[in-house]
GUBA-349875 format. One record per residue: z negated, x negated, y of N, C-alpha, C in turn; residue in three letters; residue number from 1. Coordinates in steps of 0.05 Angstrom, whole numbers, plus 32768, in hexadecimal, padded with zeros to 4 digits. Layout:
# residues N
(r (Z; X; Y); (Z; X; Y); (Z; X; Y); "ALA"; NUM)
...
//
This chain:
# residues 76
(r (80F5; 7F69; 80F7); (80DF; 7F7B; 8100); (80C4; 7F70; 80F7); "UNK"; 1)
(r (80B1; 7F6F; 810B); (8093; 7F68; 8104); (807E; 7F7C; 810C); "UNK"; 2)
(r (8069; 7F83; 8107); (805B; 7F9F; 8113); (8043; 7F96; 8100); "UNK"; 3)
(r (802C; 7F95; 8116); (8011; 7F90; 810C); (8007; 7FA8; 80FA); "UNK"; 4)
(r (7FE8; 7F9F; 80F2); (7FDA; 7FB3; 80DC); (7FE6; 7FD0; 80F5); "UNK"; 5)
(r (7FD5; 7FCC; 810C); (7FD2; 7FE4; 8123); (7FE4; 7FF7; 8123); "UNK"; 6)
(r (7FFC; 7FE2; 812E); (8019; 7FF9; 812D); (8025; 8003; 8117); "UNK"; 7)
(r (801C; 7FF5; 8106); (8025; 8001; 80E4); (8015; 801D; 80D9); "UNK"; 8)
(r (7FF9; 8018; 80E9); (7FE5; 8030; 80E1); (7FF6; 804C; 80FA); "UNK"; 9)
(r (8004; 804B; 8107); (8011; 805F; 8112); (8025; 806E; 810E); "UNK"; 10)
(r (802A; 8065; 80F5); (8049; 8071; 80EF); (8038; 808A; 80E2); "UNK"; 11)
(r (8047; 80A2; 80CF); (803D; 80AC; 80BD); (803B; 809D; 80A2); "UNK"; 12)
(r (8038; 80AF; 8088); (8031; 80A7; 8069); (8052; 80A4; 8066); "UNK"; 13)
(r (8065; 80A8; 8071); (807C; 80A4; 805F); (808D; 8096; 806A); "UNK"; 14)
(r (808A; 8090; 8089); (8099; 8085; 8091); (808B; 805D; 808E); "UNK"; 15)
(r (806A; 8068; 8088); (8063; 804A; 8080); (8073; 803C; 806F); "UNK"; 16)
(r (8076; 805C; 804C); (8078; 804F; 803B); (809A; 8047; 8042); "UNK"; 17)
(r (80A7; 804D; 8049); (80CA; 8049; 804F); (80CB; 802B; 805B); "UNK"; 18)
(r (80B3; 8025; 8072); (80B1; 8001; 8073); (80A3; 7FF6; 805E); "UNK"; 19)
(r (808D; 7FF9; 804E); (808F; 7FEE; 8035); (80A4; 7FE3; 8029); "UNK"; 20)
(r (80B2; 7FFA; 8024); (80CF; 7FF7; 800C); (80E5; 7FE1; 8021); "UNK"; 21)
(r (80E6; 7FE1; 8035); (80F1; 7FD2; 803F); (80F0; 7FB2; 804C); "UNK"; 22)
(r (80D0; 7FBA; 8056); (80C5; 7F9E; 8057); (80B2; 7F92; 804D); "UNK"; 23)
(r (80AE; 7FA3; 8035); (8093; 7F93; 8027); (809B; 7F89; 8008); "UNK"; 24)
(r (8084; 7F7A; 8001); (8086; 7F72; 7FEC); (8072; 7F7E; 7FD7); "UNK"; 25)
(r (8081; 7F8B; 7FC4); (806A; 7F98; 7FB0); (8056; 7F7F; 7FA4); "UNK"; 26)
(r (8040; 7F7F; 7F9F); (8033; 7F6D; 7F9A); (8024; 7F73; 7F7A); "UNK"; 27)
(r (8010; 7F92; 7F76); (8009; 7F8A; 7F63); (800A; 7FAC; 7F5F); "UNK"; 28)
(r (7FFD; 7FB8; 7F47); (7FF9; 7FD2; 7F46); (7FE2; 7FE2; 7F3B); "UNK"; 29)
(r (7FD1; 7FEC; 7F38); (7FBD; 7FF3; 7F1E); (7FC3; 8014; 7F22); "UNK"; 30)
(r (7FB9; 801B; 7F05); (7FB5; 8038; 7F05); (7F96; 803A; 7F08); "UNK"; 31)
(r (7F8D; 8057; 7F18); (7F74; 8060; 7F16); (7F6E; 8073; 7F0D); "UNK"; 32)
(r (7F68; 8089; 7EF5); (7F6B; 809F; 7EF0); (7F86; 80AE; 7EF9); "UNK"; 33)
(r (7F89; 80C1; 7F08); (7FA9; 80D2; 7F06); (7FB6; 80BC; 7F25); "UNK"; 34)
(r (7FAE; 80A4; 7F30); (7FB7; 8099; 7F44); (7FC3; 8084; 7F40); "UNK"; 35)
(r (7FDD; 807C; 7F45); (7FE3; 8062; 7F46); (7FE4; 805A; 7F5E); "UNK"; 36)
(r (7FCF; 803A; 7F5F); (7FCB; 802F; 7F81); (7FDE; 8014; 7F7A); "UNK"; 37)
(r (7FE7; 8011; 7F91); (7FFF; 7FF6; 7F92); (7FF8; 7FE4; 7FAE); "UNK"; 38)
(r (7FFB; 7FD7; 7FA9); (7FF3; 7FC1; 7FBB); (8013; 7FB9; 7FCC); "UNK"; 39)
(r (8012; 7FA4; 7FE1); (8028; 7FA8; 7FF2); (801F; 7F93; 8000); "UNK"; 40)
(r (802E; 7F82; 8003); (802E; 7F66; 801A); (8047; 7F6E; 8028); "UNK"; 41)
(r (8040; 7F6C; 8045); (8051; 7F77; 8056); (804E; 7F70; 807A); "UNK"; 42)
(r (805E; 7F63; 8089); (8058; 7F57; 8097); (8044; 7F46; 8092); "UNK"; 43)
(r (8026; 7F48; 80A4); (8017; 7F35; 80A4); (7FFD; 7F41; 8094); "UNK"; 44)
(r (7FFF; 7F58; 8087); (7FEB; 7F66; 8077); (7FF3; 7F74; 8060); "UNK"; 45)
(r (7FD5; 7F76; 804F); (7FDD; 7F83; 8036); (7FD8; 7FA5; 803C); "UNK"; 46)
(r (7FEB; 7FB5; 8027); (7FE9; 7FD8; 8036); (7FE4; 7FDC; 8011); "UNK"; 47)
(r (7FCC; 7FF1; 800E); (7FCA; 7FFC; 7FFA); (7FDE; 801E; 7FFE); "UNK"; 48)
(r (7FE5; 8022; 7FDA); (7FF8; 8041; 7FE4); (7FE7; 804C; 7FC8); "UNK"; 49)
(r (7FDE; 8066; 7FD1); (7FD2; 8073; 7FBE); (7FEE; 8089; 7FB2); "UNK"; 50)
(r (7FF1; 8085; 7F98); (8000; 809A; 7F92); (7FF6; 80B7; 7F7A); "UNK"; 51)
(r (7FFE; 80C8; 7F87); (7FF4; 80E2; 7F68); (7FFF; 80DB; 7F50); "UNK"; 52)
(r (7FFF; 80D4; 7F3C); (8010; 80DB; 7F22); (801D; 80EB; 7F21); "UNK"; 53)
(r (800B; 8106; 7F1B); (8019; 811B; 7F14); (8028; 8125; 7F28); "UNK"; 54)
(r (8024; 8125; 7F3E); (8034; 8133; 7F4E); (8048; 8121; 7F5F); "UNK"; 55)
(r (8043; 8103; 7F55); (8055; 80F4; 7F5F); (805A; 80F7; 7F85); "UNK"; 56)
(r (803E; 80F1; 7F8F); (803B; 80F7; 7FA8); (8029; 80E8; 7FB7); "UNK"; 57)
(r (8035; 80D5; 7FC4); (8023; 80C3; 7FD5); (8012; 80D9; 7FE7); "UNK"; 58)
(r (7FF5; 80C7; 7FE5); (7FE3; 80D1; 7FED); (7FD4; 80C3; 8000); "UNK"; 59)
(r (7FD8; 80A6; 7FFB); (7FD0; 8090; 8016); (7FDB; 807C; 800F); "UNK"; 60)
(r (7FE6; 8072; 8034); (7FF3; 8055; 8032); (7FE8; 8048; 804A); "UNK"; 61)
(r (7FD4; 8039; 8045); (7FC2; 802F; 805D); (7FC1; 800C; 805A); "UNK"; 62)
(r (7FC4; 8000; 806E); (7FBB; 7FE8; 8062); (7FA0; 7FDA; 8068); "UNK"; 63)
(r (7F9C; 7FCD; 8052); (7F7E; 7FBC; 8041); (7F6B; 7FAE; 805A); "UNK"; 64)
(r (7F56; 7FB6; 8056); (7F46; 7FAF; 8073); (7F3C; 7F93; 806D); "UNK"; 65)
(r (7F33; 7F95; 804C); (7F1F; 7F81; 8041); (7F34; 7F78; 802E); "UNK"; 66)
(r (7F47; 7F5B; 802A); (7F4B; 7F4E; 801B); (7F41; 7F4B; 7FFD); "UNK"; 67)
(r (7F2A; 7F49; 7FFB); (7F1E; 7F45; 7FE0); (7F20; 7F59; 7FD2); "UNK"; 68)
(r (7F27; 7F72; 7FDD); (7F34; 7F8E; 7FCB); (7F48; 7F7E; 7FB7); "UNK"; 69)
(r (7F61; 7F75; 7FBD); (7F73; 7F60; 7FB2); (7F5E; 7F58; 7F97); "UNK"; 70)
(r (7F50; 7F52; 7F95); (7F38; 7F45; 7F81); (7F3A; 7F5E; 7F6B); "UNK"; 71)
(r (7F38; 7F70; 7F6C); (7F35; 7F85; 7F63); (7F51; 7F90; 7F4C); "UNK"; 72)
(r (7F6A; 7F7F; 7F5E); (7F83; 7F8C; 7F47); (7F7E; 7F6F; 7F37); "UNK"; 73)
(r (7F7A; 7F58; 7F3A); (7F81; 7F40; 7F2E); (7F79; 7F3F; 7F07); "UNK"; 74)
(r (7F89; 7F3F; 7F02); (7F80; 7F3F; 7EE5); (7F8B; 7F54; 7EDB); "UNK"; 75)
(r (7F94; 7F70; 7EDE); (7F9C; 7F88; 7EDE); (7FBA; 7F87; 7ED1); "UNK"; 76)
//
């Protein structure tokens, strides 16, 4: 299976994250205050997933417009 940024932005938030877990590669992770954001190489793009802590509830799984975001977990 291959599916560009486009068709990937059509699914919903869970059925993104279900191709994540299947076809992606976890890449990096940082915490932000009560959010953990995770990074994701997958097909031919990277997909950020916002998750709640506390409530343990994805809240966005979109993927990365600007690359140099990536810049941002390195060192983390």
């Amino acid at each position: 299976m291959k599916l560009t940024r486009g068709e990937f932005c059509q699914f919903n938030l869970t059925t993104r994250f279900k191709l994540l877990t299947e076809f992606g590669q976890h890449v990096m992770k940082k915490k932000v205050r009560m959010k953990m954001i995770s990074i994701y190489k997958v097909f031919d793009f990277y997909v950020e997933v916002y998750e709640n802590i506390a409530s343990r509830q994805l809240e966005k799984v979109e993927p990365v417009k600007n690359t140099n975001i990536l810049e941002v977990y390195e060192g983390l």
